[in-house]
C-alpha positions in Angstrom: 0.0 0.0 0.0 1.2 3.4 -1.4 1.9 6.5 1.2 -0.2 8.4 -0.6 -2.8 5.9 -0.2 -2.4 5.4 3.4 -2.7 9.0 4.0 -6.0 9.9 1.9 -7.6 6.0 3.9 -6.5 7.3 7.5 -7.6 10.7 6.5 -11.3 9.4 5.8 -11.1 6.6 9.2 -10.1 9.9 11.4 -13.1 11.7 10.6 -15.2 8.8 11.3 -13.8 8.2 14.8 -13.5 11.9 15.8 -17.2 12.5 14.8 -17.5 9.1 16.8 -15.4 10.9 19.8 -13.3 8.1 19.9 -10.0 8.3 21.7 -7.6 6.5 19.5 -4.0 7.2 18.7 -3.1 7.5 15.0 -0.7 3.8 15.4 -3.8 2.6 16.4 -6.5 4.1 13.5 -3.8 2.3 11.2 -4.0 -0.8 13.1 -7.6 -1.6 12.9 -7.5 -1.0 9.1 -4.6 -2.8 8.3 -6.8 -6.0 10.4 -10.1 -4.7 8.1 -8.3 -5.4 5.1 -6.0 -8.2 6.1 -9.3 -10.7 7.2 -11.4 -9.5 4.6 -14.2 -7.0 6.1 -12.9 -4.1 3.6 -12.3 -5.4 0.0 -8.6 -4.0 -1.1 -8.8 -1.6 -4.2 -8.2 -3.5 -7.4 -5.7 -0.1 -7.6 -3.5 1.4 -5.7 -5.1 4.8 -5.1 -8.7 4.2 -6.4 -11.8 3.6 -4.0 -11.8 5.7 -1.3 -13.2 3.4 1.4 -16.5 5.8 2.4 -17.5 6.7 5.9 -20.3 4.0 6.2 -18.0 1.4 4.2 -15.8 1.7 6.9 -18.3 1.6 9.8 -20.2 -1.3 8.3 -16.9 -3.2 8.3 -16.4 -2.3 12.1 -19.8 -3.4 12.7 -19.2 -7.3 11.0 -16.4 -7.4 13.0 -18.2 -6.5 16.4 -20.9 -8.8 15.5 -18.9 -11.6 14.8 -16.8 -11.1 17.8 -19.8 -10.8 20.0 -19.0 -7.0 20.6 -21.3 -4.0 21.4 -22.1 -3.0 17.9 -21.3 0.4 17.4 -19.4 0.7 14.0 -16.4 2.5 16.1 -13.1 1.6 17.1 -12.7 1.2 21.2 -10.6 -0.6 23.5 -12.5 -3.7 23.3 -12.7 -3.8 19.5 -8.5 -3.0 19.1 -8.5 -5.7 22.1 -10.2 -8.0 20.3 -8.1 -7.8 17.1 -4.8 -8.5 18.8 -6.3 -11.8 20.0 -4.7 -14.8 18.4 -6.2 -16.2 15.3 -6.2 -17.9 12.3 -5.0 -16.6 9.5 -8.1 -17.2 7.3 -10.3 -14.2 5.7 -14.0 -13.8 7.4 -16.4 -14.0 4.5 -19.0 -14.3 6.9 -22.8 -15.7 5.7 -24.7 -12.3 5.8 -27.8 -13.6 5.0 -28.9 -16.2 7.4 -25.4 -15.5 10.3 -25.2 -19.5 10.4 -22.1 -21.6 9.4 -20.7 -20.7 6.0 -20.0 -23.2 3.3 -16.6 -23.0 1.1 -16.4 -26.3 -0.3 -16.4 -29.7 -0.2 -14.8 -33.4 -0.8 -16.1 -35.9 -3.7 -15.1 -38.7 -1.4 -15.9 -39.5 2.4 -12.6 -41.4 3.5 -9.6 -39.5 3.6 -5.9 -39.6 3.9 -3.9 -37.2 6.0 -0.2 -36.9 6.1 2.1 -35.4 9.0 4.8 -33.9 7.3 6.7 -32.0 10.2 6.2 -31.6 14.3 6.1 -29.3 16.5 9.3 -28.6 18.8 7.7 -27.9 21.8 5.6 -31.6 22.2 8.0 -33.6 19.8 6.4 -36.2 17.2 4.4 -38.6 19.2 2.5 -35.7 21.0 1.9 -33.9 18.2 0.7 -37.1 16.2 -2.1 -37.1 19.1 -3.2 -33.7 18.7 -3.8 -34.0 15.2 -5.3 -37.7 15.7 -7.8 -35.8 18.0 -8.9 -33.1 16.0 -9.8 -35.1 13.2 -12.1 -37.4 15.5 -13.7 -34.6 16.5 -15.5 -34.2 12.8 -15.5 -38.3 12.1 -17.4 -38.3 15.8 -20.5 -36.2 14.0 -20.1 -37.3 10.3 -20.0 -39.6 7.9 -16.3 -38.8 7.2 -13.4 -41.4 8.2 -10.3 -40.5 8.5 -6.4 -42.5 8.2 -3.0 -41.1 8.5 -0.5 -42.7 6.1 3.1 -42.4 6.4 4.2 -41.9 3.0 3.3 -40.9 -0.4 0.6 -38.2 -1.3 -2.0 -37.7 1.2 -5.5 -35.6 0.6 -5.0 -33.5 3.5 -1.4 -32.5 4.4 -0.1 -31.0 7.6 2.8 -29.0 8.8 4.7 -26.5 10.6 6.6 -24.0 9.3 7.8 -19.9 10.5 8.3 -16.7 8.3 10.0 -18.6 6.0 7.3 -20.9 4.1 7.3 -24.5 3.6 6.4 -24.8 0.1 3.3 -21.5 1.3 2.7 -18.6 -0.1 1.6 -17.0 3.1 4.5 -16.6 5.8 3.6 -16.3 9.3 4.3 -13.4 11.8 6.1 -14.8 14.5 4.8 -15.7 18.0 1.0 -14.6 18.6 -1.2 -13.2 16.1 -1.8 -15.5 13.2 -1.4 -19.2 14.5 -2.4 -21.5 11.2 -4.0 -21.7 7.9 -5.6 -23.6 6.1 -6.8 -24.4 2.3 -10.4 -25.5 1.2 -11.4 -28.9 -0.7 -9.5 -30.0 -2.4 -6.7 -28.3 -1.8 -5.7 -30.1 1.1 -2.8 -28.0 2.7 -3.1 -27.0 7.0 0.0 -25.1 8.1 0.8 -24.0 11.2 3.4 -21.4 13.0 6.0 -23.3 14.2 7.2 -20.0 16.0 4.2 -20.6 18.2 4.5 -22.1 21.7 2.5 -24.9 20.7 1.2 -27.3 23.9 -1.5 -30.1 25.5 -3.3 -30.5 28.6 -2.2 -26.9 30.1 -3.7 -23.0 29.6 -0.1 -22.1 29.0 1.0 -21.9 25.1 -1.7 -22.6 21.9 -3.6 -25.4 22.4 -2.6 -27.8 18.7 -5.3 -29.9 19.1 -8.1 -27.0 19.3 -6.0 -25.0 16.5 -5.6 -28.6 14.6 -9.6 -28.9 14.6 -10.6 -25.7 13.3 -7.5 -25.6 10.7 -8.9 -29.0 9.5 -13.0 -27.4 9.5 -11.2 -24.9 6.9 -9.5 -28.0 4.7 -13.4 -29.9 4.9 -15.1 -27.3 3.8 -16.1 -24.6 6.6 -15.9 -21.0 6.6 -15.6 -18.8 9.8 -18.4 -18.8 12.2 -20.4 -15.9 13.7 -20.4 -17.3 17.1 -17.9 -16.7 19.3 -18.2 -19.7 21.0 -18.1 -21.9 18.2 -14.6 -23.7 17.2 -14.7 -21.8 13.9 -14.8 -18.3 15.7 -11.9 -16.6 13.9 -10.2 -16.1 17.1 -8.2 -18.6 19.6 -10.4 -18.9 23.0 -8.1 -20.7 24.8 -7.5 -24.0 26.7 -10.5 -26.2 27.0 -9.7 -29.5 28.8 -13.6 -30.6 28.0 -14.0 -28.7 24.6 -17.2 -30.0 22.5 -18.1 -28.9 18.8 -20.7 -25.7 19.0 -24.0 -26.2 17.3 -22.9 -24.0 14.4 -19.9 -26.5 13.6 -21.7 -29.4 13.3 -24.4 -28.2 11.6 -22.6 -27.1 9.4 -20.1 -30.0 8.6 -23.3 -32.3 8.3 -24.7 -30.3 6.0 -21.4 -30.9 3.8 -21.1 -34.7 4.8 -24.7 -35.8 6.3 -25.1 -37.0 9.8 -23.5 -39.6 11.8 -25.5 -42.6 13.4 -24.9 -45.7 15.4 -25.8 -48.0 13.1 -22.8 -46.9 10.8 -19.7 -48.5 11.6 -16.8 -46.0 13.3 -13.8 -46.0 11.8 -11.1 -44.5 14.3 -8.7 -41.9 13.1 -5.4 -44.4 12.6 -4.4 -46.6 10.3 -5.3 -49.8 12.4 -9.4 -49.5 12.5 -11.3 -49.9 15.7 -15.2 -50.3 14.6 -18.3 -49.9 16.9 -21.0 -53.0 15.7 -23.2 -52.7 13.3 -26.5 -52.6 14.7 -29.8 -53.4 14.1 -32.9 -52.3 15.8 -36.3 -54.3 16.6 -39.3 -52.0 16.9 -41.3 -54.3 19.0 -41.0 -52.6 23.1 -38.6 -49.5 22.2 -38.4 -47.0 25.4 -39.7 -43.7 24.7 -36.6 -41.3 26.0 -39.8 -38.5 26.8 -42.0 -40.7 29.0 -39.9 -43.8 30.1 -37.5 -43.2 32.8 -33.8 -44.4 33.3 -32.1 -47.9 34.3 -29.1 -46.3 33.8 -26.8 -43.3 32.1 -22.7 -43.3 31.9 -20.2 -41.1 29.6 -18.9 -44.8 28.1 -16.8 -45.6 25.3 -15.6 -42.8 22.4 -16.8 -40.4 25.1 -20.5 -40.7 24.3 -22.9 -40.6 26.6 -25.2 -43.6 26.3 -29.2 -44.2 28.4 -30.1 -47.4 29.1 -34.2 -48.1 30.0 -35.0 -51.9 29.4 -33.4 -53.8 26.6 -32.6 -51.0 24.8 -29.7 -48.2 24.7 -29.6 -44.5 23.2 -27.2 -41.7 22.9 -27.9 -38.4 23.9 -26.4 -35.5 22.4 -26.6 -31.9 22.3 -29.6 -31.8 20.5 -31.6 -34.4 21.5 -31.3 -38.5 21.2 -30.3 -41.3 18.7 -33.1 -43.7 18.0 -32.9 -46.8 20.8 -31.1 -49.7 19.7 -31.0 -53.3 21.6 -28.3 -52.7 24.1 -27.1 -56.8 23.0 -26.5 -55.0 19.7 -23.1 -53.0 21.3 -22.2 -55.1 24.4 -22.8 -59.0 23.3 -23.7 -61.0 25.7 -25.1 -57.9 28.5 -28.5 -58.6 29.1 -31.3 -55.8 29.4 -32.9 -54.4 32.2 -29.7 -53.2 34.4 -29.3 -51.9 37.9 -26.5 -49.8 36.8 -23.4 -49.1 34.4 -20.4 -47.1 35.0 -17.4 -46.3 32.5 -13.8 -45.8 34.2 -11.6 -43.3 32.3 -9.0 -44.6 34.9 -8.9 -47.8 32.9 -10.7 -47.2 30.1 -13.0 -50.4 31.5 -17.2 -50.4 31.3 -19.4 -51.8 34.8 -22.5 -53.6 34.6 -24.7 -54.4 37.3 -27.4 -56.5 37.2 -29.1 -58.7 40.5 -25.9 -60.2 41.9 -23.9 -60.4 38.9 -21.1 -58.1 37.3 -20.2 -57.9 33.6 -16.5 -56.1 33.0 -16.3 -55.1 29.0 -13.0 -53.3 27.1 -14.7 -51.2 24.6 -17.5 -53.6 23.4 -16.0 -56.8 24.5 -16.7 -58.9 27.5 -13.6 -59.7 29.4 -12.7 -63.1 29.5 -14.1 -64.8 33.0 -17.3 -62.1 33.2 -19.4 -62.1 34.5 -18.7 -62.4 37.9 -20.4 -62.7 41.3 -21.1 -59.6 43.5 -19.7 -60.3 46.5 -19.5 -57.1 48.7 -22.0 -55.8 48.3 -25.7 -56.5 47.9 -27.6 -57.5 45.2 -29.8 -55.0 43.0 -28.6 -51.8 43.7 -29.8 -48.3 42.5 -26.6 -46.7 40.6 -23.1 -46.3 39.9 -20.5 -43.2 38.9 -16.8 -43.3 38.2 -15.5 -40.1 40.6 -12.8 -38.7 39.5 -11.7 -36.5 42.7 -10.6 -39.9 44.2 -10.5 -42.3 41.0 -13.2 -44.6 43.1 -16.4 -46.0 42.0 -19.4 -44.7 44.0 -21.8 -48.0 44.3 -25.7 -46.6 45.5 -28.1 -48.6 47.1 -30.9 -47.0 49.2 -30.0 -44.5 51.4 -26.2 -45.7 51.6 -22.9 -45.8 48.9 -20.2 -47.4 48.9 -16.6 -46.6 47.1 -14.3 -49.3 45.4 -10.6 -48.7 43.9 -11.1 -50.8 41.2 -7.4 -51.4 41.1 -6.6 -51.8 44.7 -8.3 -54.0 47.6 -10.0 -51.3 49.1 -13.9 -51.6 49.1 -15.5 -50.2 52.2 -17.4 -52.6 54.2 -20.1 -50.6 55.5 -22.5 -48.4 53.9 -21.9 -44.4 54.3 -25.5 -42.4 54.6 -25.9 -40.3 50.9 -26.4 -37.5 52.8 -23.2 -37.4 54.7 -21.2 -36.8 51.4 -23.5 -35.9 48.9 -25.3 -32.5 50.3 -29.1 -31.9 49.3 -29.1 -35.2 47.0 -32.1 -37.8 46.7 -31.9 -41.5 48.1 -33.1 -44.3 46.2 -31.7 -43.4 42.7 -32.4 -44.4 39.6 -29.5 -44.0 37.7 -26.4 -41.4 38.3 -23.0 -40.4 36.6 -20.1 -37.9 36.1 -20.5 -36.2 32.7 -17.9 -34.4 30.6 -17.7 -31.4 32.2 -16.9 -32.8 35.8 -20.6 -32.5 37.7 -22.0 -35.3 39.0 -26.0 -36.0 38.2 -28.5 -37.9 40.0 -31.5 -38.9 38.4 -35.1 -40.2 40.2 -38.0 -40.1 38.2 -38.3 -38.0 35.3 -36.1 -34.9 37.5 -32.3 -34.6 37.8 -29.6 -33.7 40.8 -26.9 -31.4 39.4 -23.7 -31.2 42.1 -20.8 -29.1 42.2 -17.5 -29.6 43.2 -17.9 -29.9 46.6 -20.9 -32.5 46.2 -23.6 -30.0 46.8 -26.8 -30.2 45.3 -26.8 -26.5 42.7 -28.9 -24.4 43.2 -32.4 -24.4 41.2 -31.8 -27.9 40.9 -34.0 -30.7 40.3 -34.8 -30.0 36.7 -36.7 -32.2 34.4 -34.8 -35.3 32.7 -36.8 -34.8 29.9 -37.0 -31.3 28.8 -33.4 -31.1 29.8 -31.6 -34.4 29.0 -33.6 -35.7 25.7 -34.9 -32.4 24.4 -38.6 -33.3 24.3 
């Protein structure tokens, strides 16, 4: 951009923010509409010093930017505005959809299995850490859509991943050091995800950029997705940090399954590595299928490929986000597990799946029985009400009546007596139906067709119980 140019632009944008009385520096004016034209909210003169951006051009461009960012909409430059433009980001323009503000559509693949391809690492986790990053992000699209993903070694891949700094690797666009612009990406079927290897790239900790968050919305870009309006969403623009528990927003998965259709049980699941793990193929009899609105609970965990799976007779459902999958026999997923159980737990401690059922116990890996099951119970009574994996101790909490009891499932220790509910678990209900921890660390008791939500000192929330249905299954 020509002197000239930059003079007659910052002579218009000064106008508009001293009739807008805002206190901004000159560094500053320059700043915001270096960002305006950089991500695409002003359209760069096809020459150097024609089209004068105009005094609303330039508010309107603010105001995209605000909205997107979940800003006060004012069409001026403030703190929060220049605050929010110096967050990290990804180096992708924001054509944003303007006409209905839902996810945006850029592209997409002829095929639904495809290859990926590692080509460098990053410094800071080394190889294998860095392999499980990217592993991760991918699953989190294969976990809503049709697609299936496998990483090959060698030879040409369709989507290909790497790290590289100011000085490109085999990319047109060269990074800007440490913070900023942290990755991206190309559309289908382009294939190519970069990211800044000056970046202080990390797992499991607030510090550094998060790769596996940044891996997952870089890949969105290389399926198909533009930017979203939400802030929330994991195609937001900007980088909101560290989530130990992070979960596709609405918008993203709309929008990938309107690129790749939905995902259902009864379609086999193809893990994100070259050796394939598959869930069953299922089928479903309609005679006696539970109504998830009406028909209350045996038994809820967070079980295996972190979904959370219902359990009301002989059938099992998934809830998500947005409601439930359609019941399916729960001898479809766990062979040889009878219907009807007393409870079911899922240990991330082991990665090992409890059922309980009379006086019997059945112990599965994944979807398969472990040899020997199942096994008496022995101490502890018959029938009880509910089980949860805890993670504050790494126990499983076994509920019967008014009392608990806690086993270390990889120790001796199981306590002998019965502890009142009530003497650990403030405000909760006795004589449970069913009860787990979910994702986000809360513990939930369910009795009837209401719910228990606890914190993290095992108190009962306040406003609490709400209704299973309405809440749970979305009817």
């Amino acid at each position: 951009m020509g002197m000239l140019w930059q003079m007659l632009l910052l002579h218009v944008y000064a106008f508009v923010l001293s009739a807008k009385g805002a206190a901004v520096t000159r560094l500053e004016e320059k700043e915001a509409l270096d960002y305006l034209l950089q991500f695409g909210y002003l359209q760069k003169p096809l020459e150097q010093f024609s089209n004068n951006f105009t005094e609303e051009e330039i508010e309107e461009a603010l105001r995209s930017f605000q909205l997107a960012s979940g800003l006060p909409v004012t069409g001026r430059v403030d703190v929060a505005t220049l605050s929010q433009m110096r967050q990290p980001r990804c180096g992708v323009e924001d054509p944003f959809n303007e006409r209905t503000l839902k996810y945006l559509l850029l592209g997409r693949w002829r095929k639904r299995h495809l290859t990926y391809r590692l080509y460098s690492h990053s410094e800071d986790m080394g190889a294998a850490a860095t392999r499980t990053a990217i592993k991760t992000a991918f699953k989190y699209w294969s976990d809503v859509t049709r697609l299936t993903f496998q990483e090959v070694r060698t030879g040409r891949a369709d989507i290909r991943l790497a790290f590289h700094g100011s000085s490109p690797w085999g990319c047109s666009r060269p990074f800007d050091g440490p913070g900023h612009v942290l990755a991206h990406a190309d559309i289908p079927e382009l294939g190519t995800v970069h990211f800044d290897s000056a970046e202080h790239w990390t797992e499991g900790t607030p510090r550094g950029v998060n790769l596996r968050i940044i891996a997952a919305h870089e890949i969105g870009h290389a399926l198909g997705l533009g930017h979203s309006r939400h802030p929330t969403a994991l195609m937001a623009p900007s980088y909101s940090g560290y989530r130990p528990r992070f979960r596709l927003h609405h918008d993203d998965i709309e929008g990938i399954q309107a690129l790749y259709g939905k995902k259902t049980l009864s379609t086999t699941t193809v893990m994100t590595s070259p050796a394939r793990t598959t869930v069953p193929t299922v089928s479903v009899k309609p005679s006696k299928v539970p109504n998830p609105c009406k028909d209350g609970l045996d038994a809820i965990m967070l079980g295996p490929y972190d979904k959370t799976y219902a359990f009301r007779g002989d059938y099992v459902w998934t809830v998500t986000d947005f409601g439930t999958n359609p019941p399916l026999k729960i001898s479809a997923l766990w062979k040889g597990l009878p219907g009807w159980l007393d409870a079911a737990v899922h240990s991330p401690r082991t990665g090992r799946t409890y059922f309980f059922k009379g006086s019997k116990l059945w112990r599965y890996q994944g979807f398969k029985l472990d040899r020997g099951y199942p096994k008496p119970l022995t101490r502890i009574p018959a029938k009880i009400d509910a089980a949860l994996y805890w993670p504050g101790n790494k126990k499983v909490f076994i509920f019967k009546g008014t009392g608990f009891w806690q086993w270390d499932e990889l120790g001796t220790h199981f306590t002998s007596l019965p502890r009142k509910i009530s003497s650990l678990f403030t405000g909760a209900p006795t004589h449970l139906d069913a009860a787990f921890t979910w994702e986000n660390g809360k513990v939930y008791f369910f009795k009837g067709q209401s719910y228990w939500r606890l914190n993290d000192q095992l108190r009962v929330e306040r406003g609490y119980p709400l209704s299973t249905p309405e809440r749970w299954m979305h009817c």
